[in-house]
C-alpha positions in Angstrom: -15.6 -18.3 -5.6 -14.3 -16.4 -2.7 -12.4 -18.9 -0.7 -11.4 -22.5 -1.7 -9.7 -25.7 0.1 -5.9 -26.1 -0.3 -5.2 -26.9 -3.8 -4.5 -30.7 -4.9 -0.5 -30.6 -5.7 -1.2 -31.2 -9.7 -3.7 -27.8 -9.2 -1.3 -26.1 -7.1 1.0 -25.4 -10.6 -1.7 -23.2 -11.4 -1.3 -21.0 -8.1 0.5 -17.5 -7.8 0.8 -16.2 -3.9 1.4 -12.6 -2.9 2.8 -10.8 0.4 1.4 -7.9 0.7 1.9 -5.1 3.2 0.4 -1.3 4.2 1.7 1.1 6.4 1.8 5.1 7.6 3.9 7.4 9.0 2.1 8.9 11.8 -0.9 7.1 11.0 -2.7 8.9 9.3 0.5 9.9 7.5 2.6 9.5 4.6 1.4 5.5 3.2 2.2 3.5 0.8 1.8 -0.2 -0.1 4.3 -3.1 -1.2 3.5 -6.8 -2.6 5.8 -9.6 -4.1 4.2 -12.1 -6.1 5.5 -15.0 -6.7 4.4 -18.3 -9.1 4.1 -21.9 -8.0 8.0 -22.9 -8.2 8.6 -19.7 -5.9 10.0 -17.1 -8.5 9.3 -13.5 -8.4 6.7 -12.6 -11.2 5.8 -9.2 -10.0 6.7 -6.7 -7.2 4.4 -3.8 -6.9 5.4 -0.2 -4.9 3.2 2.6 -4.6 2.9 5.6 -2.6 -1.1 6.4 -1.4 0.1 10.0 0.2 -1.7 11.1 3.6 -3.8 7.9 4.9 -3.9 5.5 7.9 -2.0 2.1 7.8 -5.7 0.0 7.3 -6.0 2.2 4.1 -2.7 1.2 3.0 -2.5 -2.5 3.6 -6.4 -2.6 2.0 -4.9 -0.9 -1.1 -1.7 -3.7 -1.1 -4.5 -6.3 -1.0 -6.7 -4.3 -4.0 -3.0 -4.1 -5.7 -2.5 -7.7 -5.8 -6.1 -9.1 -6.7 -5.9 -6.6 -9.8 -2.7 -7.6 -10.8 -3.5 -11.2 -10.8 -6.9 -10.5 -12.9 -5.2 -8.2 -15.6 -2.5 -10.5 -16.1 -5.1 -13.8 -15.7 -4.0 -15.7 -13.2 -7.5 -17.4 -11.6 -5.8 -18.9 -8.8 -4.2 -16.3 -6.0 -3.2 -16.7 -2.6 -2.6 -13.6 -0.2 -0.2 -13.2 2.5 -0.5 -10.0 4.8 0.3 -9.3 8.5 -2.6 -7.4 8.7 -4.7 -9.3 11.1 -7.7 -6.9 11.0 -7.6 -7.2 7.3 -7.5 -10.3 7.3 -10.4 -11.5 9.5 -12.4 -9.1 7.5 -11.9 -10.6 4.2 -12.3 -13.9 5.9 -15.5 -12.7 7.6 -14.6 -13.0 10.9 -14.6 -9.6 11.7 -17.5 -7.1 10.9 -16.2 -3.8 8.7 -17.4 -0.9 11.0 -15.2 1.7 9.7 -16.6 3.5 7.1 -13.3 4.8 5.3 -12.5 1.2 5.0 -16.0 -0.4 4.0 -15.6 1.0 1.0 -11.9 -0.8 0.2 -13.9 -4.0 1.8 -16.3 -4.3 -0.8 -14.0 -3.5 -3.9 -12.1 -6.5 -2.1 -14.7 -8.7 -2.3 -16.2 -7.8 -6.0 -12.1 -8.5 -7.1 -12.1 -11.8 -5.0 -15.4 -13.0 -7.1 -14.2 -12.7 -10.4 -11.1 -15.0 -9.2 -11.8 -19.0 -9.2 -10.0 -20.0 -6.3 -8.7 -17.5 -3.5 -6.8 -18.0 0.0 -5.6 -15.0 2.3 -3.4 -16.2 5.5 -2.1 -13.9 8.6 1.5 -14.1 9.1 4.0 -12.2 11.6 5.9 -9.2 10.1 9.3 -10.8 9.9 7.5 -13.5 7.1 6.4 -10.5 5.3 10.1 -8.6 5.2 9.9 -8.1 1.1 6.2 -6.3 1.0 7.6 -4.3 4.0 10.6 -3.4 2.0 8.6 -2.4 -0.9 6.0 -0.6 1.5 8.8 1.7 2.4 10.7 2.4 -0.7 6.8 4.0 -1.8 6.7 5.9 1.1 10.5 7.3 0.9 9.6 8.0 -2.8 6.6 9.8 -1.5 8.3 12.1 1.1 11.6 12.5 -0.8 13.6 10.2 1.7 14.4 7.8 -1.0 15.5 7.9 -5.2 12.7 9.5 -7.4 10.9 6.9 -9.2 7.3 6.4 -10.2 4.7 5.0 -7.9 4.5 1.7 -9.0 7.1 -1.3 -10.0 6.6 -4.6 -11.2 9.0 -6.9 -13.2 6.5 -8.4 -15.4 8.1 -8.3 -18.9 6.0 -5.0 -20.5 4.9 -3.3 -17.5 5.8 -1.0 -15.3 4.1 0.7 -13.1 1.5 -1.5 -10.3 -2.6 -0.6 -10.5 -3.3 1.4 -7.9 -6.0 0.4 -5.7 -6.5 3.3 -3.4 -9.3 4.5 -4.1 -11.9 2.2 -5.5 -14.7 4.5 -5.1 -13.9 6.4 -8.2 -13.5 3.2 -10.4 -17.1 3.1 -12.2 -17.0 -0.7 -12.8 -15.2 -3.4 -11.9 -12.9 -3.5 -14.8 -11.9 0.2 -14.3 -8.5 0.9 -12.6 -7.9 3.9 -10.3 -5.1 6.5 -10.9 -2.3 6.1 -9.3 -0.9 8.8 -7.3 1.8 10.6 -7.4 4.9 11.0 -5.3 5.2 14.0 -3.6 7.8 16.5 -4.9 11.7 16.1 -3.3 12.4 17.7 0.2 14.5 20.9 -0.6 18.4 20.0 0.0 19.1 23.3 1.9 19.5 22.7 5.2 17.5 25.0 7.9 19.7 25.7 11.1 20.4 23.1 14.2 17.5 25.1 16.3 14.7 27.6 15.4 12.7 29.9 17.7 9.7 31.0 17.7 6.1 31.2 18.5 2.1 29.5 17.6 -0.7 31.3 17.1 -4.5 31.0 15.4 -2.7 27.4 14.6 -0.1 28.9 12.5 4.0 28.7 13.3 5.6 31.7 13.4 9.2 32.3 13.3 12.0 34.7 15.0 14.6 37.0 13.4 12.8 36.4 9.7 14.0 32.7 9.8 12.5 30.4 7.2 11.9 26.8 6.9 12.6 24.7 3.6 9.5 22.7 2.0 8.8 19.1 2.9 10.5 19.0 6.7 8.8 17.8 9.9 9.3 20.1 12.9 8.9 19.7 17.0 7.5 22.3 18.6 8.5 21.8 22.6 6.7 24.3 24.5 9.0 26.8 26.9 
């Protein structure tokens, strides 16, 4: 069943909801998702983190939602509801928008072959400050990813005997619907050394090229102003 009426309160014990939440730096850039699930009396059950490395922000808040619906099928919980401030996302799983972008069609339709094997299923839009704790976990996975934050692995949950969240981003290498992608990984540290306050230099054939032999550690973003 891919959507259901709200749940009777003696059926609503059997319920877990998820926020879940996408995003990029730069967009495409840097991405990662986050999602806190929680069960019926409101307790955390799970949080999942993971860092997706150079995609858009619809990537990332499809692969939150492909997160969450595989969580709740590997640990057998039937009845999910899904909370994300990703209004496009939203309206497409609801089928009230049409799925024009190919990169995301693909993410769609894993969506929709998780959502069948559930028995009940509900997916609401919210604004961004309801959603503060998937946009927290959103960002730790991208910090991991670029080195801004503590080295950990790409994926969290506090599910007694696991740890690490099923990655979902990129369902077209799963073979059926009971495989689960690879997670990726984070991206190694940003170098500690410290280049100085300006550099010089020039562009060409695409390529940066600097003055008086200067170099420039690994992992840094630069701003090229042109004089």
């Amino acid at each position: 069943m891919l959507f259901s009426e709200p749940a009777t309160t003696a059926a609503s014990a059997n319920w877990i909801s998820a926020h879940c939440d996408g995003g990029a730096r730069g967009n495409p850039g840097p991405a990662g998702y986050g999602a806190q699930i929680t069960d019926a009396k409101g307790q955390v059950i799970a949080e999942l983190s993971e860092y997706l490395g150079h995609r858009t922000n619809n990537f990332a808040e499809y692969s939150g939602l492909l997160g969450v619906l595989d969580w709740a099928l590997t640990h057998h919980h039937p009845n999910l509801r899904v909370v994300s401030d990703s209004e496009l996302m939203v309206k497409q799983i609801q089928g009230k928008y049409k799925v024009n972008s190919p990169d995301l069609r693909p993410l769609w339709e894993e969506a929709r072959r998780r959502i069948a094997r559930l028995d009940h299923f509900q997916i609401t839009h919210a604004l961004r400050h309801k959603n503060k704790d998937a946009d927290r976990l959103a960002n730790e996975a991208m910090d991991r990813g670029t080195g801004r934050g503590p080295a950990g692995k790409p994926g969290t949950s506090s599910t007694p005997g696991s740890n690490s969240s099923p990655s979902a981003a990129a369902p077209a290498k799963a073979s059926s619907q009971n495989s689960r992608p690879t997670a990726t990984s984070p991206a190694s540290p940003v170098s500690s050394s410290k280049p100085p306050a300006m550099l010089r230099g020039f562009t060409r054939d695409g390529a940066i090229h600097l003055l008086g032999n200067a170099t420039l550690p690994d992992g840094i973003f630069v701003k090229i102003v042109p004089e």
